[in-house]
N, C-alpha and C positions, 0 to 999 in steps of 0.2 A: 446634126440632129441626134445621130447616137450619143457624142460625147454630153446634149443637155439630158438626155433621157438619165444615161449612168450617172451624171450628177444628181440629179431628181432622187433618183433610185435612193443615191447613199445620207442625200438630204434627211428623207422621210424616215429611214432605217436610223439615224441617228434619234430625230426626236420620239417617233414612236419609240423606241425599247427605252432612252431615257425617263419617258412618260411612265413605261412597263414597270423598270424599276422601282420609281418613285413611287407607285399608288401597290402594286401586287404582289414585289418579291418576296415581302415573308407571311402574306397569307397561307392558308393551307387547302384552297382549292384548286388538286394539280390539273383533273379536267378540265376547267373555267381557263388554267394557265396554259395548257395543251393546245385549246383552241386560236388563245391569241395569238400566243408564237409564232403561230402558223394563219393565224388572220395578217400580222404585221408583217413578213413575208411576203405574203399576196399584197397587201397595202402598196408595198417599198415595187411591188415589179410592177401592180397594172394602174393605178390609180394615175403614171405620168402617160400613160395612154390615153387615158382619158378624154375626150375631148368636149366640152362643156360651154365654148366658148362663146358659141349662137345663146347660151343663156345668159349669161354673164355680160355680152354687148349690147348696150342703152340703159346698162344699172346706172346710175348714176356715183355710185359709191367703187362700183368697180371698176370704172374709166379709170374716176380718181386717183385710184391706188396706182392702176397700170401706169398712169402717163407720170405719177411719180419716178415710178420706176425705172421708165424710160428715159426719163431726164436725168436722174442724179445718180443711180445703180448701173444699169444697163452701160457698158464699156462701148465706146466707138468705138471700130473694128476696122481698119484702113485694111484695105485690097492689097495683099506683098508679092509682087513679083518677085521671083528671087531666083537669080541663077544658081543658088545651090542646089544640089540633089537631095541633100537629108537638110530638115526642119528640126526644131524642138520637138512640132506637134509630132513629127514621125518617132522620134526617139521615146515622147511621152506612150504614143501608141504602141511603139514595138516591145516598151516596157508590160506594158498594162497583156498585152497579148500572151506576151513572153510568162510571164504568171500567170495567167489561165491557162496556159499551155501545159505548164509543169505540172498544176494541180491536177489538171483534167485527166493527166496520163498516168500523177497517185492515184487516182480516186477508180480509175476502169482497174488498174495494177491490183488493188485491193480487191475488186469486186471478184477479179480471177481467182485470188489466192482463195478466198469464202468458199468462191464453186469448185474449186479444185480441192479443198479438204474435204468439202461434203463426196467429192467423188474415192477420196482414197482412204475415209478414214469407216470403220464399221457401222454398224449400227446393230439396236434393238430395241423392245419394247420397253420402256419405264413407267410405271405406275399407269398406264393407259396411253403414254404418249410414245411419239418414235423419237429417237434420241442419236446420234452418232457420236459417239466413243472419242475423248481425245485422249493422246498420248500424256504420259506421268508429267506433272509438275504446270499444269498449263490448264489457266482459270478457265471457270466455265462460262458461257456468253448465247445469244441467240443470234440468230439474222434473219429475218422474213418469218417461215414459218420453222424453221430449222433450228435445235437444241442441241446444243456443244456439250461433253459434261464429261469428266470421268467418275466415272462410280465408285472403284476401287479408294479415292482419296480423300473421299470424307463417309463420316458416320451414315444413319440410316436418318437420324433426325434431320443431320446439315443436307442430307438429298432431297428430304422433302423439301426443304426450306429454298431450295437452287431451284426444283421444278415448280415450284407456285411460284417464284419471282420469273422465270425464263417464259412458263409459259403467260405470266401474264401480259409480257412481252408482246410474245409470237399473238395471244388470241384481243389484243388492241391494236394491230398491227404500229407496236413504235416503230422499223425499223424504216418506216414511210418516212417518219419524221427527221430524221435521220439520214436519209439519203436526199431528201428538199432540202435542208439546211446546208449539206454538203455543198452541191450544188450552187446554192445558193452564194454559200463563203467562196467558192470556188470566182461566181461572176464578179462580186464586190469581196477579190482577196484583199487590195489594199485597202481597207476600211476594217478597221480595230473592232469597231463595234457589230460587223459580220462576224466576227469570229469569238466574241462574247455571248452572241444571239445563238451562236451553232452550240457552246458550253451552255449554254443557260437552256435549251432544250433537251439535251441529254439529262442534266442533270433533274430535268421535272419527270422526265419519264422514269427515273430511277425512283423521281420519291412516286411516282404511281404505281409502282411496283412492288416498292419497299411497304407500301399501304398495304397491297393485298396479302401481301405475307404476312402482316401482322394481325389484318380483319380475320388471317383464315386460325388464329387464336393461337399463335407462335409467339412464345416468350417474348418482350422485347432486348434485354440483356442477352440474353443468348445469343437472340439472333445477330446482332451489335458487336458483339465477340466474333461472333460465326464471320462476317463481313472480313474485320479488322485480322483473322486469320491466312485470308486470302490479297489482301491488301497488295501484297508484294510479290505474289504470283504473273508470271505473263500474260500478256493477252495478245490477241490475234492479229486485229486492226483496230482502226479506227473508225471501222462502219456498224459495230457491232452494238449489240445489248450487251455489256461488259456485266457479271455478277460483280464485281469489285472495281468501279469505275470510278475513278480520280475523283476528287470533291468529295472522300466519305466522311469527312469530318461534317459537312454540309446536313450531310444524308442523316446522322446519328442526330445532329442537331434538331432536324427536322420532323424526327421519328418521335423526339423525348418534347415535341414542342405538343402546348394545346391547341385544337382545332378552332378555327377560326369562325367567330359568330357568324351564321346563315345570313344577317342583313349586308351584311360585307360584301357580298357578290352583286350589291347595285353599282358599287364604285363600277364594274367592269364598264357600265353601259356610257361610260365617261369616252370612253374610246369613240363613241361615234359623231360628236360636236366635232373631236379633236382630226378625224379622218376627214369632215367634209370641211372645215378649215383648209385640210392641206388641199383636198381638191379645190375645192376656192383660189386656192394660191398659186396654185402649179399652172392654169388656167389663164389666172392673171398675169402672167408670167410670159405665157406662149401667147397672149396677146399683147404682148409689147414688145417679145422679138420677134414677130411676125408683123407688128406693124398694123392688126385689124381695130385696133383700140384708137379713139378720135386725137390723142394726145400724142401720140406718135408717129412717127418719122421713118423708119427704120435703124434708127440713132446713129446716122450720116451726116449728121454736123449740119440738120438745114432749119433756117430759122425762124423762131417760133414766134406764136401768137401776132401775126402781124395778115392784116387781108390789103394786097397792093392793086394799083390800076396800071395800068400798062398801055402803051401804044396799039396793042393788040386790039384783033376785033370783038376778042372775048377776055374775059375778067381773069385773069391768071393767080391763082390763089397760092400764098406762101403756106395756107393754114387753111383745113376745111375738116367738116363734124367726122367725116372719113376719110382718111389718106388711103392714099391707092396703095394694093398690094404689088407686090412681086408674086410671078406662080409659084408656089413653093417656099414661099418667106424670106426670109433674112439670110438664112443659112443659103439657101438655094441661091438667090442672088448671088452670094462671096464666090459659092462654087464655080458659077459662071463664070466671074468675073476672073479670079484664080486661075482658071482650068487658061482664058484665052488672052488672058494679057502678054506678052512678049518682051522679056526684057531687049530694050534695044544695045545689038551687040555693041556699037563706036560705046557706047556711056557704060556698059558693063567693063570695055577695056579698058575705060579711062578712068574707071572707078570711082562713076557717078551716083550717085544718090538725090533723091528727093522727094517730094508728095507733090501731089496734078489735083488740083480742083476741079473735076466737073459738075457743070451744072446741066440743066434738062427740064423738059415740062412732058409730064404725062398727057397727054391728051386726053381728051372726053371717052374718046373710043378703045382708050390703055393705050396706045402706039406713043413712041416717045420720039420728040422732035425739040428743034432747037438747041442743040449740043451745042455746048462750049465751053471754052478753058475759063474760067473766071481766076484763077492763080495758077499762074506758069511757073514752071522750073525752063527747059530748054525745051526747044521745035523738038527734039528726037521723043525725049517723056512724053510731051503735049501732044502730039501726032499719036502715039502709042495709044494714052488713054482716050482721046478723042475715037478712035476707032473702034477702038471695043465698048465704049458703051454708045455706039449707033449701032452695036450688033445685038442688045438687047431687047427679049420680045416682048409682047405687048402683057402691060397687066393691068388687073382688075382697077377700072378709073378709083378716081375721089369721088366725094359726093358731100355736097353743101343744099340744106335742107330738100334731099332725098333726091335731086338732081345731078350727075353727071356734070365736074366742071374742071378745069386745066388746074393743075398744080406742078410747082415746079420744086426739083430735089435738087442736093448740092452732092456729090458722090467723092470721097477723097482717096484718089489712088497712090498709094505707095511704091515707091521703087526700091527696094533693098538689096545692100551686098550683102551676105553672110559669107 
């Protein structure tokens, strides 16, 4: 389940910000862009939590889609037993970990070094604001509510012009945004477009800052100058309100551009068709690997569109308006199934391989009965998988026009050497 959510996540993170780009990156409302940023963020983490699907079951349009899905997209997923101890999946995993790991221990390493300057470096009053003193040659920045600056290294103009861009900072709290995004790149590091999303939010808080310095009636050449001055001074980290932060070419560009017509801020309301699509989609999605959509199976190879008669005393349906669940869906099942399958030792040392068909009828009641092999590989597989799925519990029946009725599944378990 984690690895569909993290998928979800980076899904939506890509077409949202390419949407971003497309319709808003060179207009010139940074508040309007400030909010998205940080709407598309929230978008990318909770929108695959979501869960919407009791509305979306009996649309007629949205089976549709699912049970497409479920047939042509949706990958069968065989059950692998494997007597190895390390998998791909574990290696993908310890990768993906192993990267949150690193960043996670940049990003607190940073946060030290901020609070330990503010602990050793002076302070005092500027122009009404508290300020802490940096050493020679080291640009000025903000974090939270805290202002970095040395005094001694520019003019009386270039300070004002440092404390109305820092404190515009600190009094719109950017350094929120800023540490969300962090955060954020941190969860979805391998995703390129996380970490264009994290530059593309810096860089709008810079042009809302670089605004108020110029509203509060500061040259713009000057100040342009004043920038490009500092350009190649150090800065502290990377969690900060940087006075001279990367992209000033951007910034200058941005400063000397005209403001964008007031009607222009309708485009933004575009975002919300394109947000409940994705919820629409994601929805449609976890109803086909979960199996609650009437088209689907749990995309275990069993076959379709056909209703059979049987010897039975009751009508066994290959195909019915609801397939029975599993508790927990699709994932949950593999887990099961995974966690108690047993490669048999004789075929592991013989260096056996194969796939076991089984087949099963859920019962009216969820209880599953009727096991059996319908394609064998040897008694030691067939016996294995036979076993473990009589160990599976009971789930949520089928249901054919709103009744309780027998449907049977065809389940293919995998034996593999790695």
């Amino acid at each position: 389940m984690m690895a569909i959510y993290i998928l979800k996540t980076n899904v939506m993170l890509i077409l949202l910000y390419g949407f971003y780009r497309l319709m808003m990156k060179q207009d010139t409302f940074f508040n309007y862009r400030r909010f998205i940023l940080l709407a598309l963020i929230a978008v990318s983490i909770f929108v695959p939590f979501l869960d919407l699907t009791g509305l979306l079951q009996g649309n007629t349009t949205a089976e549709s889609i699912a049970g497409t899905y479920a047939s042509f997209i949706t990958p069968v997923i065989p059950v692998y037993a494997s007597s190895a101890a390390l998998t791909w999946k574990d290696i993908v995993c310890g990768v993906y970990l192993f990267g949150v790991a690193i960043l996670a221990i940049r990003f607190l390493w940073q946060l030290v070094s901020i609070f330990s300057l503010v602990r050793r470096t002076p302070s005092q009053k500027m122009e009404g604001t508290l300020i802490h003193i940096l050493p020679e040659g080291e640009s000025p920045f903000s974090f939270m509510q805290w202002i970095f600056v040395n005094p001694d290294a520019q003019t009386s103009e270039q300070l004002h012009e440092i404390m109305v861009h820092e404190r515009t900072h600190a009094r719109q709290w950017h350094s929120v945004d800023i540490l969300l995004s962090e955060m954020f790149c941190i969860f979805c590091w391998f995703n390129p477009f996380s970490w264009l999303m994290k530059r593309e939010i810096r860089l709008n808080l810079e042009y809302l800052a670089d605004e108020s310095v110029l509203d509060k009636g500061t040259a713009r050449k000057s100040y342009q100058y004043h920038l490009l001055g500092l350009a190649y001074h150090p800065t502290k980290d990377n969690l900060t309100n940087q006075f001279n932060v990367l992209q000033l070419k951007n910034r200058i560009k941005m400063m000397n551009k005209h403001r964008t017509n007031g009607r222009g801020k309708a485009k933004y309301l575009l975002f919300i068709p394109l947000i409940v699509a994705m919820l629409a989609v994601s929805n449609i999605e976890s109803i086909a690997r979960t199996g609650k959509d009437s088209e689907l199976n749990l995309n275990l190879q069993e076959t379709h569109h056909q209703v059979m008669s049987s010897k039975e005393p009751t009508k066994i349906y290959d195909y019915c308006d609801r397939m029975p669940v599993y508790p927990g869906g699709v994932n949950s099942m593999m887990a099961f199934l995974c966690k108690n399958v047993k490669y048999p030792k004789a075929c592991q040392k013989a260096g056996l391989q194969g796939e076991v068909l089984v087949q099963f009828v859920v019962e009216e009641d969820g209880s599953v009965s009727h096991v059996k092999v319908v394609r064998p590989v040897n008694k030691a597989f067939d016996a294995e998988a036979l076993r473990v799925v009589n160990l599976l519990p009971h789930w949520q029946p089928g249901y054919e026009h709103g009744k309780a009725v027998r449907v049977k599944y065809d389940i293919p378990i995998s034996f593999r050497l790695h």
